[in-house]
C-alpha positions as CSV (number, residue, x, y, z in Angstrom):
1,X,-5.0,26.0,4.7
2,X,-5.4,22.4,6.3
3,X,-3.0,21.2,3.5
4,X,-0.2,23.7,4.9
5,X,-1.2,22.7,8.3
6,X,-0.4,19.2,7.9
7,X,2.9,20.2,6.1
8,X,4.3,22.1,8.9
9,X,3.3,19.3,11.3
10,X,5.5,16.6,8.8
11,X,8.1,19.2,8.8
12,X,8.4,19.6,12.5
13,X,7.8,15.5,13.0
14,X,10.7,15.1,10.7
15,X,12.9,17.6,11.8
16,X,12.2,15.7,15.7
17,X,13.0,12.7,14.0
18,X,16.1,13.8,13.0
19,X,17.1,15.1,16.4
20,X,16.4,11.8,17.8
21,X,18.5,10.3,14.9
22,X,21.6,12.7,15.7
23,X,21.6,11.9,19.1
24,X,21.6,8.0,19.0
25,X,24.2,8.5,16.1
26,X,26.2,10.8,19.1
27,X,25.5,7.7,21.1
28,X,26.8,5.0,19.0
29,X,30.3,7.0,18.0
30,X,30.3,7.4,22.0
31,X,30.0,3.5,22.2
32,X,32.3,3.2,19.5
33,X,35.6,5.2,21.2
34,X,34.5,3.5,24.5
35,X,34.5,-0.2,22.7
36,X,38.0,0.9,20.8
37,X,39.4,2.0,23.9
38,X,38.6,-1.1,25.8
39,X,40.0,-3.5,23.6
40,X,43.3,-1.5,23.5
41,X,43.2,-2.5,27.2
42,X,42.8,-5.8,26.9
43,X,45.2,-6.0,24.1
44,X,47.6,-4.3,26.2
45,X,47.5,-6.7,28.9
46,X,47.4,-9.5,26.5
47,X,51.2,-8.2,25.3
48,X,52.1,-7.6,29.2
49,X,51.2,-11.2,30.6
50,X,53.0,-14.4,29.8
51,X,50.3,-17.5,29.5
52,X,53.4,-19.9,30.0
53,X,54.3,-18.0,33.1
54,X,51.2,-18.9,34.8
55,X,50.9,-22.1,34.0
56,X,54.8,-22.9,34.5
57,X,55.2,-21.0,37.9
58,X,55.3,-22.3,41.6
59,X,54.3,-18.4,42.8
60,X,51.2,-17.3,43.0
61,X,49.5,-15.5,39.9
62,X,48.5,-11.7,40.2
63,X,44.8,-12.8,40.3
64,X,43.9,-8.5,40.5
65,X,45.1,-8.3,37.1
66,X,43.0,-11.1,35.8
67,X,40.3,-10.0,37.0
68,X,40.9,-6.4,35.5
69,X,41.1,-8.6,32.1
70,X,37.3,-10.6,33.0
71,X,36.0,-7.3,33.9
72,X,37.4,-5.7,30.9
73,X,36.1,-8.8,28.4
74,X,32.6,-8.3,30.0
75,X,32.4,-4.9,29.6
76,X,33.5,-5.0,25.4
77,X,30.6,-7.7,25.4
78,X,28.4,-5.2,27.1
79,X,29.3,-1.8,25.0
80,X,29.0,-4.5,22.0
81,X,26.1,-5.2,22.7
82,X,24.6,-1.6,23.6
83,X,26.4,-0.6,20.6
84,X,24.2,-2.8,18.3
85,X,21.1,-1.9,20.2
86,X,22.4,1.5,19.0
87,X,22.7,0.8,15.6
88,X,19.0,-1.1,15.6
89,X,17.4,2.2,16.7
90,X,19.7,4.2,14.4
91,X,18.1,2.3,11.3
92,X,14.6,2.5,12.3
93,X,14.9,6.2,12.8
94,X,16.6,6.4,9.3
95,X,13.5,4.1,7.7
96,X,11.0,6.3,9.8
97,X,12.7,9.4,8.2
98,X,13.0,8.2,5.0
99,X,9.2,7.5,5.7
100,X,8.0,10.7,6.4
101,X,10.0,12.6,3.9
102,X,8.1,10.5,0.9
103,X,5.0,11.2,2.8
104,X,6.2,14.8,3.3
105,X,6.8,15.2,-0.4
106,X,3.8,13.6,-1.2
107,X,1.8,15.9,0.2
108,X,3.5,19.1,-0.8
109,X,3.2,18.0,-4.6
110,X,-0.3,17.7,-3.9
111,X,-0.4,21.1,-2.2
112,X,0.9,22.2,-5.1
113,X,-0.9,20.7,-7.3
114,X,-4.0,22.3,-5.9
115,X,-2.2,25.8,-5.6
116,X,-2.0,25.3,-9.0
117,X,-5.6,24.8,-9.9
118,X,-6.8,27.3,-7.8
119,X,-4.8,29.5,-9.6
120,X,-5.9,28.2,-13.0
121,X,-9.5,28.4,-11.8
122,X,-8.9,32.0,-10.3
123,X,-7.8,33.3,-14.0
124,X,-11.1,31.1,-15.8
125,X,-13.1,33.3,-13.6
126,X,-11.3,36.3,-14.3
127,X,-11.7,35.8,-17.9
128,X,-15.2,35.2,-17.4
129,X,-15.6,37.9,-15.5
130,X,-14.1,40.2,-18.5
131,X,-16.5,38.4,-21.0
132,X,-19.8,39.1,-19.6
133,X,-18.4,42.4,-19.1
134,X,-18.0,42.6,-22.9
135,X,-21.3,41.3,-23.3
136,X,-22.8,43.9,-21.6
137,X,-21.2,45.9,-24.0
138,X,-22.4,44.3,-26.8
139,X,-26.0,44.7,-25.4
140,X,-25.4,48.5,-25.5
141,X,-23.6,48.3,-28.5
142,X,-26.6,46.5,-30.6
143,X,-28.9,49.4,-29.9
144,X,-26.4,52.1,-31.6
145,X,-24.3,49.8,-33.9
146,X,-25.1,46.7,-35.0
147,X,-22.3,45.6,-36.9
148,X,-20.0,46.6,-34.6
149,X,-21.9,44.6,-32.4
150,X,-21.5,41.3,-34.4
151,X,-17.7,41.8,-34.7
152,X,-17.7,41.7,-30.6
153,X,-19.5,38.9,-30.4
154,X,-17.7,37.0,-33.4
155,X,-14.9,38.1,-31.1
156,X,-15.6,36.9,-28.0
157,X,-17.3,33.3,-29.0
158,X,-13.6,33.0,-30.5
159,X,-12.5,34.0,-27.0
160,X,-14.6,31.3,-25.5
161,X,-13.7,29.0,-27.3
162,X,-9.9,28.9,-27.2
163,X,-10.3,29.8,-23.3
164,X,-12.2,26.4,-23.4
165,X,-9.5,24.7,-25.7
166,X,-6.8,25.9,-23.3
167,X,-8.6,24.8,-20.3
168,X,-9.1,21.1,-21.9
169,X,-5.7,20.7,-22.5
170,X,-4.6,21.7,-19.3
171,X,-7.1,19.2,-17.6
């Protein structure tokens, strides 16, 4: 009962974990259409302005537009940089995942694995529960037939022991 308890907590921690993945993925694909666009921006002003013009010309430079380019350069650096902050937190998500889903599997093998041996111990007792009941049978038997009485009880000490073999090599 704990065991499944703990399972569904890991599965809901994960699947969490995984939300929070997805949406700093979302983030970064954001960051990346934002970074793409800006440098298309500043590439396109690159191809519009003439660096020998401004250095060649007696008229005044169109300082608005060179600022749009500073402003533009800062802000790639910035979405850069977010972006990589991004892609930081996107790993450690994916290692914390990758974390809890060994841990996750861990415990559901072990889950199983006492499942199992319940189970196995549920049928030894069962079986048990079917020999003493042929003993009992035995013990009425030996008052009307006694040979028939040995034959169950030849019988059932080769039913214990293979029940005993099987559980031994199942251990």
């Amino acid at each position: 009962m704990v065991k499944k308890m703990v399972i569904r907590y890991l599965e809901k921690l994960c699947e969490e974990y995984n939300k929070e993945k997805f949406h700093i993925d979302r983030q970064c694909e954001s960051l990346q259409l934002r970074l793409k666009e800006t440098t298309e921006l500043m590439k396109l002003y690159e191809e519009t302005s003439d660096p020998n013009y401004e250095s060649f010309t007696p008229r005044e430079i169109d300082t608005k537009k060179k600022r749009q380019y500073l402003k533009l350069q800062e802000e790639k650096m910035n979405i850069q940089s977010a972006l990589d902050q991004q892609r930081e937190a996107s790993e450690d998500w994916k290692k914390k995942i990758d974390e809890l889903t060994e841990i996750l599997l861990e415990e559901k093998r072990k889950a199983s694995e006492e499942e199992r041996k319940e189970l196995e111990y549920e049928k030894i007792a069962e079986d048990l529960a079917g020999l003493l009941h042929r003993l009992d049978l035995c013990y009425k038997l030996a008052e009307v037939d006694v040979a028939r009485c040995r034959m169950e009880l030849h019988i059932l000490t080769e039913n214990i022991q293979n029940m005993i073999e099987t559980y031994l090599q199942n251990q």
